[in-house]
MARRO-551847 format. One line per field, with one value per residue: residue number from 1; residue in three letters; x, y, z of N, C-alpha, C in turn. Coordinates in steps of 0.1 Angstrom, whole numbers, always signed. Example, Ala and Ser with C-alpha at 12.3 -4.5 7.8 and 13.67 -1.06 7.14 Angstrom:
BEGIN
fidren: c(1,2)
kedren: c(ALA,SER)
neast: c(+132,+128)
nnorth: c(-57,-22)
nup: c(+78,+71)
caeast: c(+123,+137)
canorth: c(-45,-11)
caup: c(+78,+71)
ceast: c(+132,+129)
cnorth: c(-33,+0)
cup: c(+78,+79)
***
This chain:
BEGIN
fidren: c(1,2,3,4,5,6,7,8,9,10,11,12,13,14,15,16,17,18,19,20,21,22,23,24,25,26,27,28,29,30,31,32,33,34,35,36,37,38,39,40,41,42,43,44,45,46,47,48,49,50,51,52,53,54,55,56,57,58,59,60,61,62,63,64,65,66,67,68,69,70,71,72,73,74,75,76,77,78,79,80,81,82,83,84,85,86,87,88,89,90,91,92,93,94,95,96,97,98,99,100,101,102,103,104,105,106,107,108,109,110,111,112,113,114,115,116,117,118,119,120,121,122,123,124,125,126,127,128,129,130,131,132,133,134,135,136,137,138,139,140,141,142,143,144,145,146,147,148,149,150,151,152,153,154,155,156,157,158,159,160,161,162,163,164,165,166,167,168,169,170,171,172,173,174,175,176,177,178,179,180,181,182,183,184,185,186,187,188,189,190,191,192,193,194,195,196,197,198,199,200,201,202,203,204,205,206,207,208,209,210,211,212,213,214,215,216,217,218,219,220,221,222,223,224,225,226,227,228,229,230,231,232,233,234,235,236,237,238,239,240,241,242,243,244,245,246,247,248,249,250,251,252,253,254,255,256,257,258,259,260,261,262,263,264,265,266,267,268,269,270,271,272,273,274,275,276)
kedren: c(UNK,UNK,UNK,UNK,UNK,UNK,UNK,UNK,UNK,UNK,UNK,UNK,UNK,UNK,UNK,UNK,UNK,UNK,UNK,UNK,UNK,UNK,UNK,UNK,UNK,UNK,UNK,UNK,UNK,UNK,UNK,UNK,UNK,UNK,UNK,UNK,UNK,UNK,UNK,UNK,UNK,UNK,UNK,UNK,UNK,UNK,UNK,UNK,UNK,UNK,UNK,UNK,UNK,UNK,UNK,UNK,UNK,UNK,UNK,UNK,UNK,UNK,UNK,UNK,UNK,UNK,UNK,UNK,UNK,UNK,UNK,UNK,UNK,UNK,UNK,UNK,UNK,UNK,UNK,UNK,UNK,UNK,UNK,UNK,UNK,UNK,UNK,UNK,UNK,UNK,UNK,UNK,UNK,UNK,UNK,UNK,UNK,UNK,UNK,UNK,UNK,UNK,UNK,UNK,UNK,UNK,UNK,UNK,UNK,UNK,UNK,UNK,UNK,UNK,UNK,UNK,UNK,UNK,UNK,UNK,UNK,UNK,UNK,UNK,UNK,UNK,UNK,UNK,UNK,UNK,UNK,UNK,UNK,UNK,UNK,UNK,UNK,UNK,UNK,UNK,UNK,UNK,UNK,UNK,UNK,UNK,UNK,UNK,UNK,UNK,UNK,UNK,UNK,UNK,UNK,UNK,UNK,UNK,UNK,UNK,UNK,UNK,UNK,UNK,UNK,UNK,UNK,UNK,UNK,UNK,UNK,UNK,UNK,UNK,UNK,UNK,UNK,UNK,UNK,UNK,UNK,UNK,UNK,UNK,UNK,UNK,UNK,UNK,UNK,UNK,UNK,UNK,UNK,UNK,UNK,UNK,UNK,UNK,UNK,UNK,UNK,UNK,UNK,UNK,UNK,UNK,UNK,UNK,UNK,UNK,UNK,UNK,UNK,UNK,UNK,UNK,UNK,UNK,UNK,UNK,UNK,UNK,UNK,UNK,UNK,UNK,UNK,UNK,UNK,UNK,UNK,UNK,UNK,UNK,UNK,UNK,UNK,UNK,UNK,UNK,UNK,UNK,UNK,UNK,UNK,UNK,UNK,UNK,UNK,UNK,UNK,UNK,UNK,UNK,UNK,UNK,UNK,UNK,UNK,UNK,UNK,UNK,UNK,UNK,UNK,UNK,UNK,UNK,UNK,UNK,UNK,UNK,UNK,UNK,UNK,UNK)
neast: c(-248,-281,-311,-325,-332,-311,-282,-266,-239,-228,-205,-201,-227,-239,-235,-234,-216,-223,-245,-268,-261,-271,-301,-305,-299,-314,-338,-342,-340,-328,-316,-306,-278,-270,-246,-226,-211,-228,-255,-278,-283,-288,-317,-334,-330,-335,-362,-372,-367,-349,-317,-304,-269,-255,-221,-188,-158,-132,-133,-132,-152,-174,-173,-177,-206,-216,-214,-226,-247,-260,-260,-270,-294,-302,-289,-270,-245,-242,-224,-204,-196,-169,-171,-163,-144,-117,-108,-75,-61,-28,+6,+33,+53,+43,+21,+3,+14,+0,-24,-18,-20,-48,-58,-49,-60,-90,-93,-79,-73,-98,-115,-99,-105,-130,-137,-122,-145,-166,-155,-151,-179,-189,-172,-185,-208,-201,-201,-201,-191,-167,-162,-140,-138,-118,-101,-98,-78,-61,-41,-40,-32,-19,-1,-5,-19,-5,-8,-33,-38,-14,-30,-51,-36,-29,-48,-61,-39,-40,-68,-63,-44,-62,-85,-71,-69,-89,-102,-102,-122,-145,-149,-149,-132,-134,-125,-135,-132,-135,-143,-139,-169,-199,-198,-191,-169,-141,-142,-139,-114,-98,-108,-93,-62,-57,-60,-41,-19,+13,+13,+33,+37,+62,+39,+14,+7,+4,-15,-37,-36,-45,-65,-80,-77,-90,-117,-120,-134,-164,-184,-201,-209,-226,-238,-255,-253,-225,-238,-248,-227,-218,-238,-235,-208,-219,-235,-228,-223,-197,-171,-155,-118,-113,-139,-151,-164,-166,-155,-133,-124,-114,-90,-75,-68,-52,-32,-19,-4,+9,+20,+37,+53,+42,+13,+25,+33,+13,-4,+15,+11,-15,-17,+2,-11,-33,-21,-23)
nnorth: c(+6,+24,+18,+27,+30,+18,+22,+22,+18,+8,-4,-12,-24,-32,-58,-95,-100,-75,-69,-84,-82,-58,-60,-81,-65,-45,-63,-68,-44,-26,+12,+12,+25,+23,+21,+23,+23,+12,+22,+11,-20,-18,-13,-27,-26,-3,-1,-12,+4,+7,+35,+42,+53,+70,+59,+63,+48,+59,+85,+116,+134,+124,+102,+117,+130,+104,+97,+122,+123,+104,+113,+136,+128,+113,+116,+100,+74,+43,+19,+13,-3,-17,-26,-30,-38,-56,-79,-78,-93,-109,-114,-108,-91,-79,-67,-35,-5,+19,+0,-11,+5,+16,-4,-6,+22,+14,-7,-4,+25,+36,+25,+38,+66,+68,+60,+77,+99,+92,+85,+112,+118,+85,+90,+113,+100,+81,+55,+28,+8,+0,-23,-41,-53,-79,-113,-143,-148,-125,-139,-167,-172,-174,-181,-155,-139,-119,-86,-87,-100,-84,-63,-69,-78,-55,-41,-55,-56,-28,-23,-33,-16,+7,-5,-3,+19,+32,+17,+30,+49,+37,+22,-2,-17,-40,-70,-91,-122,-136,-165,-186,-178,-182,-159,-131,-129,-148,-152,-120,-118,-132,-127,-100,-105,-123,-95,-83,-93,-97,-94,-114,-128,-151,-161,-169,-199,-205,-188,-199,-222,-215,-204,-230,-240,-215,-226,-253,-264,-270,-240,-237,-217,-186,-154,-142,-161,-146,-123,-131,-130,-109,-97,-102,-97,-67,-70,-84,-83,-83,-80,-105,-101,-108,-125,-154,-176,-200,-229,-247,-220,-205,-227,-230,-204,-204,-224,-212,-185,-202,-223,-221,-232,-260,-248,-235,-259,-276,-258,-260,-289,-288,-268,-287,-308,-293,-285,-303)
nup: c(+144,+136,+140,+120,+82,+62,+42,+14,-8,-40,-62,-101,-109,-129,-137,-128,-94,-84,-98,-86,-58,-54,-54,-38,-12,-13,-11,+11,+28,+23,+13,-13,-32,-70,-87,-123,-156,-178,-177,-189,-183,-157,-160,-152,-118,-115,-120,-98,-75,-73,-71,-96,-114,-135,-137,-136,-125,-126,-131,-117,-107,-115,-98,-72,-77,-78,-49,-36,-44,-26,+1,-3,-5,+10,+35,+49,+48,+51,+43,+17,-13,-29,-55,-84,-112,-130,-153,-168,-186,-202,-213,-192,-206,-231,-224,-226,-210,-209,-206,-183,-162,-162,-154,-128,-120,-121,-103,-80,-74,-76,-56,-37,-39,-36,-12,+2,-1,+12,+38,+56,+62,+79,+97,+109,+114,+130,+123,+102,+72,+50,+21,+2,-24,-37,-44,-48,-61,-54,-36,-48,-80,-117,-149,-175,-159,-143,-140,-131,-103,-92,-86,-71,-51,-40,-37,-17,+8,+8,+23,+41,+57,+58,+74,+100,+100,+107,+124,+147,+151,+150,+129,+98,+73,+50,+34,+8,-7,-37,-55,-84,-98,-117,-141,-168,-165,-169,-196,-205,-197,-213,-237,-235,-228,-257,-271,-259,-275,-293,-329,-335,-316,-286,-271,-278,-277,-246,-240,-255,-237,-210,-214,-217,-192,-178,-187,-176,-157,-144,-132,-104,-85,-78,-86,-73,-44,-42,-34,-12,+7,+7,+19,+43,+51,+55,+75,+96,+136,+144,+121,+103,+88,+67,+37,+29,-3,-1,+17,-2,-18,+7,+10,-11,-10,+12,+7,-15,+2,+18,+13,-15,-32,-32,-46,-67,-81,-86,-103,-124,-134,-140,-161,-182,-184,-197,-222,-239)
caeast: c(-257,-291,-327,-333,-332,-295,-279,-254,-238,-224,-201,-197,-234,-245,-241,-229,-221,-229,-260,-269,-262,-281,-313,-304,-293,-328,-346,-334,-352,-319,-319,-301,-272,-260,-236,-222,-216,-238,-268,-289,-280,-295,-331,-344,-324,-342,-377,-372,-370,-333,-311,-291,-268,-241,-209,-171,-150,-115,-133,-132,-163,-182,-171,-182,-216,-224,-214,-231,-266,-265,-255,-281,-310,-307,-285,-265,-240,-238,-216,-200,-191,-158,-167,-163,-132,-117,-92,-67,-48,-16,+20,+33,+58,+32,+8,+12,+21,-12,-35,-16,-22,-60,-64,-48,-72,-103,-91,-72,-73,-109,-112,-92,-113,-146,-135,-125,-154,-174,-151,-156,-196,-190,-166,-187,-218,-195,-203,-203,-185,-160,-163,-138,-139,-108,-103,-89,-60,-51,-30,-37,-23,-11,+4,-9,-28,+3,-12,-44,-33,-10,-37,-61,-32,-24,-64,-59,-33,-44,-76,-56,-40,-73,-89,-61,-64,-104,-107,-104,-138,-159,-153,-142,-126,-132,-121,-140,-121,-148,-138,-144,-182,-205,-199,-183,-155,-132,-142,-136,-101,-91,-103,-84,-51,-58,-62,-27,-10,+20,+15,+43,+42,+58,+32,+0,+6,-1,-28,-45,-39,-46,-80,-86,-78,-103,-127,-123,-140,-179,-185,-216,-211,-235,-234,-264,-242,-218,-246,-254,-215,-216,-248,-230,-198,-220,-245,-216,-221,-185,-173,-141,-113,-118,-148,-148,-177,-166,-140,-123,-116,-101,-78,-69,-57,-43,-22,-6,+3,+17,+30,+38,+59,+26,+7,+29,+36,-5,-7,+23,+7,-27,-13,+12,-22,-45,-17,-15)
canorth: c(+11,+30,+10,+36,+21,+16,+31,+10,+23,-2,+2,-22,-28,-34,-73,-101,-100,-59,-68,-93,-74,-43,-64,-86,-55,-38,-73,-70,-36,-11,+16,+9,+30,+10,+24,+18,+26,+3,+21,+5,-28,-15,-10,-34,-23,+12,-5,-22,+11,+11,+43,+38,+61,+65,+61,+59,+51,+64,+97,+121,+141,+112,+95,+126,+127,+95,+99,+135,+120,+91,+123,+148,+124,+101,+122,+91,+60,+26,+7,+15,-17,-17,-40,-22,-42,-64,-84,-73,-109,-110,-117,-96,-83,-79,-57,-18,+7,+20,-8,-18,+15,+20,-20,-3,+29,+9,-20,+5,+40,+40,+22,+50,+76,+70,+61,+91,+105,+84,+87,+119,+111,+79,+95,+115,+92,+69,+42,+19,-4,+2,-33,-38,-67,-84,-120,-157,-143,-117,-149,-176,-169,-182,-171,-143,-127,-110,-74,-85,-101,-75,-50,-74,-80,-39,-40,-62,-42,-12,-19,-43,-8,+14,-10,-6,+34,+41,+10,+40,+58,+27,+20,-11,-20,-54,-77,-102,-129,-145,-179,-186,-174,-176,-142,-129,-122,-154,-144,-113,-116,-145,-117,-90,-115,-122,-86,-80,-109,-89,-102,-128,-134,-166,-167,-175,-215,-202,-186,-212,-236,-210,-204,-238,-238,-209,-229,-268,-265,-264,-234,-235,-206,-179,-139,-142,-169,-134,-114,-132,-129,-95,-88,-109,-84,-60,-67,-93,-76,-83,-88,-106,-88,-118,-134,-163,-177,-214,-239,-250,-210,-203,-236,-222,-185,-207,-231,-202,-184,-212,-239,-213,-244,-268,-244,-234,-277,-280,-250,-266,-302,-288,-263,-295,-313,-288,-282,-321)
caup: c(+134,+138,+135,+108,+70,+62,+30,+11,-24,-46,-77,-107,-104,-143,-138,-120,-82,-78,-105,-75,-45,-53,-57,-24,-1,-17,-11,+26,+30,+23,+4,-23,-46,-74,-99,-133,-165,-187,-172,-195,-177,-146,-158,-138,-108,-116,-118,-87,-67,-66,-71,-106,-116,-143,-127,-143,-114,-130,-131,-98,-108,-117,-80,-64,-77,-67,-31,-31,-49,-17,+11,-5,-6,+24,+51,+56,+41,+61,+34,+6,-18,-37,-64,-97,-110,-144,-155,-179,-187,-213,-213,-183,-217,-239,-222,-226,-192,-207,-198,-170,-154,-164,-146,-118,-120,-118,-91,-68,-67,-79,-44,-26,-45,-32,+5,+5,-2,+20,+50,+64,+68,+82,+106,+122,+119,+141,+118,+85,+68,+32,+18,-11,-33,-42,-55,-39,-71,-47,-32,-62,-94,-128,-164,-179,-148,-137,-129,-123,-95,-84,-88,-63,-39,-39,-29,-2,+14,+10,+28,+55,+63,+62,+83,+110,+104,+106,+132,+165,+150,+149,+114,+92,+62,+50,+24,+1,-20,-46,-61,-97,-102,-129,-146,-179,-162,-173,-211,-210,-192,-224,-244,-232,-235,-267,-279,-254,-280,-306,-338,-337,-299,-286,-259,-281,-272,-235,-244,-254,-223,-200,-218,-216,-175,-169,-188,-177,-147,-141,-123,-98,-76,-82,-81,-62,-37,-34,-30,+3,+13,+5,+33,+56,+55,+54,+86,+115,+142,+145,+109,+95,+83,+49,+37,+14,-5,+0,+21,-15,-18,+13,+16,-19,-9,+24,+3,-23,+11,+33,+8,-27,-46,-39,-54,-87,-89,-94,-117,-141,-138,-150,-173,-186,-192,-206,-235,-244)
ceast: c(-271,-307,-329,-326,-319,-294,-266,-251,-227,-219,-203,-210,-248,-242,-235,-228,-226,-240,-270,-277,-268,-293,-313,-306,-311,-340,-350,-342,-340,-321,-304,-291,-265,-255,-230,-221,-221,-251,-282,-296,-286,-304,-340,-344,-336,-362,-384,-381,-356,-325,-305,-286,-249,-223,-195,-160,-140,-119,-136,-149,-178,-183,-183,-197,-227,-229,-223,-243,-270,-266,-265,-291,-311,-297,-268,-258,-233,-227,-213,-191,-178,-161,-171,-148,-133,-110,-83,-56,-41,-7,+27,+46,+53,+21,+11,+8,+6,-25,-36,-20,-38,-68,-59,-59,-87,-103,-89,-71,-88,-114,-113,-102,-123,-142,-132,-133,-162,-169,-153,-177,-194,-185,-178,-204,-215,-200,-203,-187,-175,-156,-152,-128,-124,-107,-92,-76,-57,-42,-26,-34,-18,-10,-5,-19,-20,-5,-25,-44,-23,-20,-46,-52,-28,-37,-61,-51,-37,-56,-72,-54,-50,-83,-81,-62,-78,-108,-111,-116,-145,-163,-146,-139,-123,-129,-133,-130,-130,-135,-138,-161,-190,-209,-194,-168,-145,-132,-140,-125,-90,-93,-93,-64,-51,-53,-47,-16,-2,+15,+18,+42,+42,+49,+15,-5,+0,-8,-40,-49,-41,-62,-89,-89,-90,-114,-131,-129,-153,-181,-199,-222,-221,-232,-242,-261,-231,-222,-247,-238,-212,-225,-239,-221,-206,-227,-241,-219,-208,-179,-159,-133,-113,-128,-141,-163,-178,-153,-126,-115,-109,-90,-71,-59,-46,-28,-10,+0,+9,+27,+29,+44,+51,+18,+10,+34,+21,-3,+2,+15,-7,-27,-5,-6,-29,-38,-12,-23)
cnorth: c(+13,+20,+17,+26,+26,+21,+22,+18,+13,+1,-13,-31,-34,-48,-78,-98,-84,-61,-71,-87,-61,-45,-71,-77,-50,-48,-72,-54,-18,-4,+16,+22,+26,+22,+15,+25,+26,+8,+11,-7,-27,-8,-9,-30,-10,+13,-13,-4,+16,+24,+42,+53,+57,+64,+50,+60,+54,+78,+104,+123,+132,+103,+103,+127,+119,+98,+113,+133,+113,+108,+135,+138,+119,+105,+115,+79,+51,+20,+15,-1,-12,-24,-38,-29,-49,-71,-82,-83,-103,-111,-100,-86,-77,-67,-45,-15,+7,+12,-10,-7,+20,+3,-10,+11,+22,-1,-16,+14,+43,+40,+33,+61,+75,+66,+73,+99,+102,+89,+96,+113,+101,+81,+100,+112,+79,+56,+37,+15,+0,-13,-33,-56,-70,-97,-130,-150,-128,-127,-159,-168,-176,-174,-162,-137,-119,-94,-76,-88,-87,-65,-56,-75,-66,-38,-39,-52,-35,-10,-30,-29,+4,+8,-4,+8,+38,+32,+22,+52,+47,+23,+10,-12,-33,-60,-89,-103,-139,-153,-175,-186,-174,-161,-142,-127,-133,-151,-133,-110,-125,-135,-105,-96,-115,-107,-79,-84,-95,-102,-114,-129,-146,-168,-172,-189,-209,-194,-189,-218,-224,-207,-218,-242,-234,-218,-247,-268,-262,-255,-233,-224,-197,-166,-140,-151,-155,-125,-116,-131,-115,-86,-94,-97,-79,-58,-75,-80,-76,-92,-93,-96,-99,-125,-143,-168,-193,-218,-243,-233,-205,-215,-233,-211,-197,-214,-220,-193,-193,-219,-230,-226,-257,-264,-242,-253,-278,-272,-258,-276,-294,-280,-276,-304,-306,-282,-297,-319)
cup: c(+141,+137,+119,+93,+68,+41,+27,-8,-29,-59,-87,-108,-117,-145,-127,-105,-77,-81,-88,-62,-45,-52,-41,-14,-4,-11,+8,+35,+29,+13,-4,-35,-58,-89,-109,-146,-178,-182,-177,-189,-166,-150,-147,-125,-103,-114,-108,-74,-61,-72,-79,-107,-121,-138,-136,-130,-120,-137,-115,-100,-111,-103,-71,-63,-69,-60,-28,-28,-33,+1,+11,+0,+7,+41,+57,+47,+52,+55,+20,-1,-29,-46,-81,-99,-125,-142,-167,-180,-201,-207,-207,-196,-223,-238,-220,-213,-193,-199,-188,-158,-153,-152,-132,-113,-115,-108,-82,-64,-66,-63,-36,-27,-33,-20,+10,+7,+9,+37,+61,+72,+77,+96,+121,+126,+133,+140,+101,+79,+52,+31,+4,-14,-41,-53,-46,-49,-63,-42,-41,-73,-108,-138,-168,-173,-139,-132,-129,-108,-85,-84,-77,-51,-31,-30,-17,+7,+20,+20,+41,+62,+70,+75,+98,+113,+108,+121,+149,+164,+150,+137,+108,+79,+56,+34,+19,-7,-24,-53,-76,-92,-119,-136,-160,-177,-168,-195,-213,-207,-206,-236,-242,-237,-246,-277,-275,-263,-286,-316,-340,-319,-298,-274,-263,-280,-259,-234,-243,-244,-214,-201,-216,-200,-169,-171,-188,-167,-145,-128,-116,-91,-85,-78,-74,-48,-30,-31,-17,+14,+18,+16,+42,+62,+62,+71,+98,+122,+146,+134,+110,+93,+69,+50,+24,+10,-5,+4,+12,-17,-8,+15,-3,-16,+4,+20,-7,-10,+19,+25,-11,-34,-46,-49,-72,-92,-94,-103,-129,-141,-145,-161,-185,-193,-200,-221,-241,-258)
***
C-alpha cells in the first residue's frame, strides 16, 4: 500500500460492528465508504465526514453504485469489508426455501457480488485487502441456526478459495469470526425463529431454551472491540488468513473443529439446563 489516504468501503454499516468501523477506520484518517440501507441510521456517520450511501446488497445495481461512487470520487479501493449479514434462526423444517435463500443472498453472494466489482481495480492497483465477516458459528453451532451457519461456513470457504486465487496479484482475502457481541443481532435471530414457528409446531419448547441460551450469558464484547479487529485485518503488514476478537472464541471454533462430540455434549448439557 501507497502513503496516500487509503479508501475502505464497508457494508452493513447502519449499526453495530460496520456502525463502529466506519467511525474507527475514519478516526484513523481513511476515507471512509459505509453503506446500508437504514440510511437514516448513518446520520452521524454522514456528519462525521464519512461517505453514506443507500445500499441493498441482494441488489446488483445498487452494489454497482456503491463501488462506482468509491472509484469515481477517490481513483482507488484499499479494502472492501464484507460485513452486511443476519441471522435467519427456525426449525431447519419449518423455515421456507424463500428465507433460506434471501439468508443466503445477503451472507454469500452479496459477498461474491461486490468482490467482483472491486477486483478488477484492486488487480491492477497491485493491492488491497476483501475482508469478509463471518462468525465463530461458521464452526460453532446449535438448534435452530441451521442455515445461518451454513450460510457463514459457505462464507468461509468461499473466501479460503479466493484468497488462494487473488494471492499471485498481491491481494488478500481474509476472514473474521466475531464471538457473541453486543448487538441486536441475538434478538433479532429469536425473532426471526419465532416468526419461522407453524402454528402447531413441535419445536416451540426449543424455542424457548434456545432463547434463553443466546440470552444467559453477559455479553461484554463490544462493536467498537470488532472495530479494532477489523483495522487490524485491515492494516498486518502480513495479515492472518482468521482473526478472532478473543482466546475464549478461538478455542471455541478449535474445539467444534477438533473434538465435534465435546462440543454437541456441552451444547445438550446447557440446553438440558436452560429448559429445567
Amino acid at each position: 500500500m501507497t502513503n496516500e489516504k487509503k479508501v475502505v468501503l464497508i457494508t452493513g454499516a447502519s449499526s453495530g460492528m460496520g456502525h463502529e468501523s466506519a467511525k474507527y477506520f475514519y478516526d484513523h484518517g481513511w476515507i471512509v465508504y459505509a453503506g446500508a440501507r437504514r440510511t437514516q441510521r448513518m446520520k452521524d456517520l454522514q456528519e462525521l465526514g464519512i461517505h453514506t450511501h443507500r445500499l441493498d446488497v441482494t441488489d446488483n445495481e445498487s452494489n454497482k453504485s456503491f463501488v462506482e461512487a468509491a472509484i469515481k470520487e477517490q481513483g482507488r479501493i484499499d479494502v472492501l469489508i464484507n460485513n452486511a449479514g443476519y441471522g435467519e434462526y427456525g426449525p431447519l423444517e419449518e423455515v421456507s426455501l424463500e428465507n433460506v435463500k434471501y439468508q443466503f443472498d445477503v451472507n454469500l453472494f452479496a459477498a461474491s457480488e461486490l468482490s467482483k466489482l472491486v477486483l478488477p481495480l484492486m488487480r491492477r492497483q497491485k493491492f488491497g485487502r476483501i475482508i469478509n465477516v463471518t462468525s465463530i458459528g461458521e464452526n460453532v453451532y446449535m438448534p435452530l441456526g441451521g442455515w445461518y451457519h451454513a450460510t457463514k461456513a459457505a462464507l468461509g470457504i468461499w473466501s479460503d478459495v479466493l484468497d488462494m486465487e487473488i494471492r499471485q496479484f498481491g491481494l488478500r482475502s481474509i476472514v473474521i469470526q466475531p464471538g457473541g457481541t453486543q448487538s441486536e443481532w441475538g434478538e433479532i435471530a429469536i425473532q426471526n425463529a419465532e416468526k419461522n414457528l407453524m402454528a402447531d409446531s413441535p419445536y416451540k419448547k426449543l424455542v424457548q431454551v434456545i432463547k434463553k441460551v443466546l440470552t444467559s450469558h453477559e455479553i461484554t464484547t463490544t462493536s467498537r472491540d470488532l472495530a479494532k479487529v477489523f483495522y487490524k485485518a485491515a492494516t498486518d503488514a502480513h495479515p492472518s488468513r482468521r482473526y478472532y476478537r478473543s482466546l475464549t472464541d478461538r478455542i471455541g471454533v478449535w474445539i467444534a473443529r477438533n473434538h465435534p462430540s465435546l462440543w454437541r455434549f456441552g451444547m445438550r448439557t446447557m440446553m438440558d439446563r436452560m429448559s429445567r
